[in-house]
N, C-alpha and C positions, 0 to 999 in steps of 0.2 A: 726628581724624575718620577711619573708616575706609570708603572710595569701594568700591562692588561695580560694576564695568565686565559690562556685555550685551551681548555683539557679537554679530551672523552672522555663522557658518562660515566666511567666504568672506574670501579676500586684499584685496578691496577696501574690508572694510569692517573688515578687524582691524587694517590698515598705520596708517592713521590711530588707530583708537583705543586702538592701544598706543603709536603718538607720546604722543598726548595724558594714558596714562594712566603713564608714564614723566615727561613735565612736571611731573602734580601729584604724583605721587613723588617728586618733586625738592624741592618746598613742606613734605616734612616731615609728610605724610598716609599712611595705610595704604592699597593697593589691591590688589583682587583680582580675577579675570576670575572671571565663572561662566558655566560654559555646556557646552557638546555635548564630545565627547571631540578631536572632527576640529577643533577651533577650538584645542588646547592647546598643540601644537609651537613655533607663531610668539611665542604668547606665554612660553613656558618663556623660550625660545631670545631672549629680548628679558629675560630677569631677572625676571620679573615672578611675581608667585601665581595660578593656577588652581586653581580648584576643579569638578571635572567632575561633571556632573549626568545624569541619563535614560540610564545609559548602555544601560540595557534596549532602551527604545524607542528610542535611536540612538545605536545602538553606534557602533563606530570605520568608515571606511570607507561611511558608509551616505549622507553628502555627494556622495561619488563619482560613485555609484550615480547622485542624482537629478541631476548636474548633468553626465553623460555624455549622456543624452537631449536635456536643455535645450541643450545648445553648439549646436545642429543648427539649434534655433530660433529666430523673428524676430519682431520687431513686438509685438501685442499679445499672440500665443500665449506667447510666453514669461511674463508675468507669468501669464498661466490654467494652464500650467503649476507654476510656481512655486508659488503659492497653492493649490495641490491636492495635488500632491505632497511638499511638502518646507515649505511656514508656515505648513500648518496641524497638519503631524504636530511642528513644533518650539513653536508655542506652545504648544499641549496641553501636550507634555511640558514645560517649562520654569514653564509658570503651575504645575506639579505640583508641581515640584523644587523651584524657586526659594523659596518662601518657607521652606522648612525650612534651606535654606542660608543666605538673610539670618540665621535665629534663629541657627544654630551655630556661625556664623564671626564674630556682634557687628556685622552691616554696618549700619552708621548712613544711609547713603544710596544710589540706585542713578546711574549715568550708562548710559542706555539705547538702544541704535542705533533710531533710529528709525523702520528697518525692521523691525526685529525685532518687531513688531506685535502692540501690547496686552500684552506684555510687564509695562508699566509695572502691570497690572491686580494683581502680586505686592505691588509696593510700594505701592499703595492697601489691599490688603488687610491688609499688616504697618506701615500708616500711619507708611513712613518717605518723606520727600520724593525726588521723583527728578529730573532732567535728560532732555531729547532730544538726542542729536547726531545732526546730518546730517551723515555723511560722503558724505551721495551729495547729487542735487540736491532740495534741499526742493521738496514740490507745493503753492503757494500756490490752498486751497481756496475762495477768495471768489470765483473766476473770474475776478479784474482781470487775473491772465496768464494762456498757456498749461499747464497743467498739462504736467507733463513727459514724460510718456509720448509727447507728440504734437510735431512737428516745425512746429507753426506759429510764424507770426511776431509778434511783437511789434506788437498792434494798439491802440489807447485810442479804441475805440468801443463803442456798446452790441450790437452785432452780434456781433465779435469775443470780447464777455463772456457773451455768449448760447453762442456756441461753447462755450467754455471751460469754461462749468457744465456745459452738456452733455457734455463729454469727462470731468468728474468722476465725473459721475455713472456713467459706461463702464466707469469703473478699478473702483470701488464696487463693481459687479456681478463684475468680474473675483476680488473679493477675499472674494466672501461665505464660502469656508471657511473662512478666518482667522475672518472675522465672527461665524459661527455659535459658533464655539470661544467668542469672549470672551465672545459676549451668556450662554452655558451656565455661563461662569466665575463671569461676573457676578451673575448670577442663584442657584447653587450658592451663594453664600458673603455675598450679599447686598448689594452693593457697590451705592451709590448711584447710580449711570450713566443718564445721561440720552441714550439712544441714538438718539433724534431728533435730535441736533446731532451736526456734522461737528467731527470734533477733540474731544468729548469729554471723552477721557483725555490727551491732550498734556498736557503739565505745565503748571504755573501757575508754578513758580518759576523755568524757564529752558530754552529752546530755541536749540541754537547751531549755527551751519552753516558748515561748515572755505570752502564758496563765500565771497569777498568780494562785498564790494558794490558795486565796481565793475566785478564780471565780468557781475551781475544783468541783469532787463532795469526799466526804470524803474515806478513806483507798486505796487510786491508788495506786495498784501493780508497787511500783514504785523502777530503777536499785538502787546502789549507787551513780553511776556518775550521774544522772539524779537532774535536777536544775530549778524549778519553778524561774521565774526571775521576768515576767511583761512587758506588749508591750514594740517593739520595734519602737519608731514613736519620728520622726524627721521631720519638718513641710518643715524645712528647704532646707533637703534632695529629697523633690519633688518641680518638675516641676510645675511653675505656670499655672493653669485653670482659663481660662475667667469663669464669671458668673454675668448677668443683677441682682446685687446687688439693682439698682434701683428698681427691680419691687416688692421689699418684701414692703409690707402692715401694720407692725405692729401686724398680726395678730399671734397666735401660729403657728410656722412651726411643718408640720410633711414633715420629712423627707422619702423618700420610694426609694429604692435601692435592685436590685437583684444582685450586685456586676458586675462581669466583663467577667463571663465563661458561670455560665447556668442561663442567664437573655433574654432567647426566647422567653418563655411562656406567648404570649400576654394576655390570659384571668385572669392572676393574677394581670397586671399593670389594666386593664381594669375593675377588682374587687376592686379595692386597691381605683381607683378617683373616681367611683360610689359610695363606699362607703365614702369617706371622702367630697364629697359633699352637703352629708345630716348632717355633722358635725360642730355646728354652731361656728365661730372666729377661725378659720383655714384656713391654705393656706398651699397648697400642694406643694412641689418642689418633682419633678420623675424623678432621673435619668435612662434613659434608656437602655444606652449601645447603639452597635453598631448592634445586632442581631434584632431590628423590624424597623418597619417605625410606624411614629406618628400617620398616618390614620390607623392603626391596635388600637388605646390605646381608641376608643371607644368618648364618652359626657366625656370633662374634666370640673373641678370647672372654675365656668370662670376667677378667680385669679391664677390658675395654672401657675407653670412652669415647662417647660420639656426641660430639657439638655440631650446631649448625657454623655457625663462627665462632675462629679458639683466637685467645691474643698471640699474634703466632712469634712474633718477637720473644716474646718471652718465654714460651715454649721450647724455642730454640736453643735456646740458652741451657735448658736441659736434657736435650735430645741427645742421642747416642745416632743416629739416622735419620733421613726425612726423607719418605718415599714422596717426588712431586710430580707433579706433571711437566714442570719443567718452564713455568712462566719466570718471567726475567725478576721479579719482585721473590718470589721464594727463594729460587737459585742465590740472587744476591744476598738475600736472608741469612740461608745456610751458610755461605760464605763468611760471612759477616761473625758470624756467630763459631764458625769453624766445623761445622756436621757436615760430614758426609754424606752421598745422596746417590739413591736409586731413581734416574731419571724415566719416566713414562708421557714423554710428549703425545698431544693428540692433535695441536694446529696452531695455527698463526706461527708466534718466533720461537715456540717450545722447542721442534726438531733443531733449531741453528745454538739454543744454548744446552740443548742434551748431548748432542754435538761434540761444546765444548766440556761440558761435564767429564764426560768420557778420555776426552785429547788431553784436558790437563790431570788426570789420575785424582779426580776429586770426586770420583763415583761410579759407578756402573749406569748404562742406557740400555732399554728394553723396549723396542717399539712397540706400540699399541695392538699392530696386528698380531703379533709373534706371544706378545704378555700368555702365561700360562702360571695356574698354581706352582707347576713340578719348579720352572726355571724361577722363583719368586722363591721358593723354600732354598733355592743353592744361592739365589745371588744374594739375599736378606742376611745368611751367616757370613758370607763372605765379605760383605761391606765391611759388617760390625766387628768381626775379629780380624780385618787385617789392617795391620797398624797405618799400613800403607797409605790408607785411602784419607785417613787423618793425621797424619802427617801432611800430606799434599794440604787438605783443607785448612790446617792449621797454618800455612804458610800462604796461602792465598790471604788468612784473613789477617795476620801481621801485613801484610802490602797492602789490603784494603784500609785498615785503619792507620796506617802511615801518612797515606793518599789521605785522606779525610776529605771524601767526593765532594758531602751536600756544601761545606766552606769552599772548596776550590770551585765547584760550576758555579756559585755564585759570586766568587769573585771575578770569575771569566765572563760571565753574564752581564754582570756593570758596567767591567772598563769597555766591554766590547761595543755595548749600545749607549754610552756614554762618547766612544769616539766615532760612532755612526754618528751621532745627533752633531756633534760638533763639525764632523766634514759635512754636513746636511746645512747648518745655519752658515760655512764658511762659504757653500755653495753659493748659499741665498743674499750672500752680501756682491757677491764678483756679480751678480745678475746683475744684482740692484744697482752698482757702482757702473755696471758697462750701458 
């Protein structure tokens, strides 16, 4: 069988699903990435096959471009951004590309990020069966939770579910250029879509989410095909990062990280070493990213280190805390790794997994607006000396590594479109026979 992998552009959502699509390489399947040219590097550089598409409408470099703007931004404006600038010029181009690339390269089936939005509308039109993976936090649309976008808590009343539709229906609005693209795709080419229901096009034959389901919050309005696994992280599968290993002290690391999209906001790294320098046996490692310059990060501890990018796996490993912003790849990180976490969401699924940070006692949450030096000097000793909050983490990551995610969503991922394809050719015989 040979798997066509759909990622976004972006580090967070390629890290996983080149773990994952290195696993089913591993089973003795053919895989291939197809996608943008700025998505190719990680993947080469992980062994894998790329096949680059649109490169007209998005050339090399043109991720850059939209995601230099976006680090700046917070909250909901980020996703209005997003969905304007940069998912609705990549669906376009991709529903273009893509189906010529399933004909030319033999792809029997797709595994499609399930941000990558409506994507799936290629493999409806070349009627080969596909998959969703979440590698970020799936939006459970029934309303029984919070949709992720939003930093509420976990309620089981009819009020609470009242909210929750209505925050769906928020995002909905935020998303209609993507929207406009499919419904014009759909429509072009004839595609059955019944675009009065929410989920649509999600698959029928498997949605799988690298979150386990002990990290969740309890009753998610969840499909049948729908499959709590557990990260997808292979150490192996990334690109080695330099890091002056020499300069750790002995001391407690805390970790601090705004991941790799919206890590602009100099006044939170700037809040982040202010406060952890009044924190006494601790040494700060910050990674920055590429959106500030260092003379923006303010009086750092004078044991500080600041990288652009740190190997953060491994970091973790030695960390006493990780102050993040709360992207589903760090979270699951720390988890993994058993650190506890001062969560600092700023947009996209951050609010829905600081959320549960918070719900399952595996950290403290501090909204972006509210972050202050004073409340970062009580909550930073409070992490690290209560035993509590590492204990909690420490039992999250016994169940995550139990779960052993990235072999179970790929064993879920085979047999599932391995018995799509077989009800697919059983289809095509009763045709042929009648």
């Amino acid at each position: 069988m040979k798997i066509g992998f759909v990622s976004l552009p972006l580090w967070g959502h390629l890290n996983p699903m080149i773990s994952l699509a290195c696993e089913v390489k591993s089973h003795g399947h053919e895989v291939v990435f197809v996608g943008v040219e700025d998505a190719a590097p990680p993947v080469i550089a992980a062994g894998l096959d790329f096949h680059v598409i649109a490169q007209k409408e998005v050339p090399r470099g043109r991720n850059d471009e939209i995601y230099r703007s976006l680090a700046k931004l917070r909250g909901l404006d980020i996703i209005r951004y997003f969905a304007e600038t940069g998912l609705a010029l990549l669906c376009k181009a991709t529903l273009e590309h893509l189906p010529g690339a399933i004909a030319a390269l033999g792809i029997d089936a797709l595994a499609i990020d399930t941000i990558y939005f409506f994507t799936e509308l290629a493999a409806i039109r070349m009627n080969i069966p596909y998959v969703h993976i979440s590698n970020v936090l799936h939006m459970d649309l029934t309303g029984a939770t919070p949709p992720c976008q939003f930093p509420f808590p976990y309620e089981d009343s009819a009020e609470a579910r009242a909210r929750n539709t209505a925050a769906i229906a928020e995002v909905g609005k935020l998303l209609l250029p993507v929207i406009h693209v499919a419904v014009d795709y759909a429509k072009k080419h004839s595609l059955p879509i019944d675009w009065s229901v929410r989920g649509s096009t999600t698959s029928r034959t498997a949605v799988l989410t690298q979150i386990p389901k002990v990290f969740d919050f309890p009753k998610v309005g969840c499909l049948p095909q729908f499959h709590y696994t557990g990260p997808f992280q292979d150490a192996g599968a990334r690109a080695a990062v330099p890091f002056p290993w020499e300069r750790l002290n002995g001391k407690r690391i805390v970790y601090a990280s705004l991941g790799t999209m919206v890590n602009g906001l100099e006044h939170v790294y700037r809040k982040i070493a202010s406060a952890c320098s009044s924190v006494p046996d601790t040494q700060l490692v910050l990674s920055i990213g590429d959106n500030i310059q260092t003379d923006d990060l303010g009086v750092l501890p004078e044991d500080a280190i600041v990288v652009r990018k740190a190997p953060q796996l491994e970091i973790l490993k030695q960390a006493s805390l990780c102050i993040t912003h709360a992207g589903a790849n760090t979270v699951l990180e720390s988890l993994s790794a058993g650190v506890p976490m001062i969560a600092i969401p700023i947009g996209f699924d951050q609010p829905g997994m600081a959320a549960r940070v918070a719900y399952h006692g595996v950290g403290e949450f501090i909204e972006e607006e509210q972050l202050t030096v004073d409340a970062l000097k009580i909550v930073i000793p409070a992490v690290l000396d209560n035993a509590g909050y590492k204990i909690q983490a420490m039992q999250m990551r016994a169940e995550i590594l139990a779960g052993d995610g990235l072999k179970r969503a790929a064993t879920i991922l085979l047999q599932s479109l391995q018995e799509a394809i077989s009800l697919r050719e059983e289809s095509r015989v009763e045709l042929a026979i009648k």
